[in-house]
N, C-alpha and C positions, 0 to 999 in steps of 0.2 A: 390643111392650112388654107387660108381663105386668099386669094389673091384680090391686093386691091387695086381701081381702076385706076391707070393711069392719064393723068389731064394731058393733054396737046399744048403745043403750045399755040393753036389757034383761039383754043379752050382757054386757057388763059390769059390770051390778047381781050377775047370777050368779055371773061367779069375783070378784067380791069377795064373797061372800055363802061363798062355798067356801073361798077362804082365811082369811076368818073363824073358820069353822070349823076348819079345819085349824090355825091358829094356838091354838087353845083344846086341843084333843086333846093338842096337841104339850106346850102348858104342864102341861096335867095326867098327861100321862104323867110330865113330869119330876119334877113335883110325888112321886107316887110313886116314882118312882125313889129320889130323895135321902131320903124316908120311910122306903124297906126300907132302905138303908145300899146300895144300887144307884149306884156311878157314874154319872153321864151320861158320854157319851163323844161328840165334837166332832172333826169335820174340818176343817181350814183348811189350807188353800191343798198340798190332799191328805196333810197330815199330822195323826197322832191327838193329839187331847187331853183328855186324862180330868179330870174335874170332882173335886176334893177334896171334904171336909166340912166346910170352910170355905170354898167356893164361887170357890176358885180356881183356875184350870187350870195343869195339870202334864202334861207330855211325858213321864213315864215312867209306865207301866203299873202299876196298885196291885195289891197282893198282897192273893187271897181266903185267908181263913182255912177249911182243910177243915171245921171244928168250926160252920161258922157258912154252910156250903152244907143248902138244903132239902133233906128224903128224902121221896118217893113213898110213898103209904102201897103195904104188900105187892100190896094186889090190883091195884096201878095204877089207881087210879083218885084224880083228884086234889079234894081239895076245894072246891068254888062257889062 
């Protein structure tokens, strides 16, 4: 019989304390996202689903406006 390990509960003070974290990153990354006019884009049940601007998901892919993609300044180098 194979014995399995058991977590601590310091061990799991940790990855709760990690997916905390990780849960917050994720909010605020989206947070920006829907700020620049950035889709969130969503997998379920392995198909895409792109976040509208009115915060509901749609199965067809949204169209970028070329006039409305950033440009690199000349020297390459991007701003901080």
């Amino acid at each position: 019989m194979i014995k399995k390990p058991s977590l601590t509960a310091e061990k799991y003070a940790a990855i709760d304390e990690l997916v905390r974290l990780g849960s917050i990153a994720v909010n605020e990354a989206q947070d920006e996202s829907r700020r620049l006019g950035v889709p969130n884009v969503y997998s379920i049940n392995g198909r895409l689903y792109y976040e509208t601007a009115s915060g509901e998901l749609s199965a067809s892919e949204p169209s970028v406006s070329t006039t409305e993609q950033c440009r690199a300044p000349k020297d390459g180098l991007r701003d901080s």
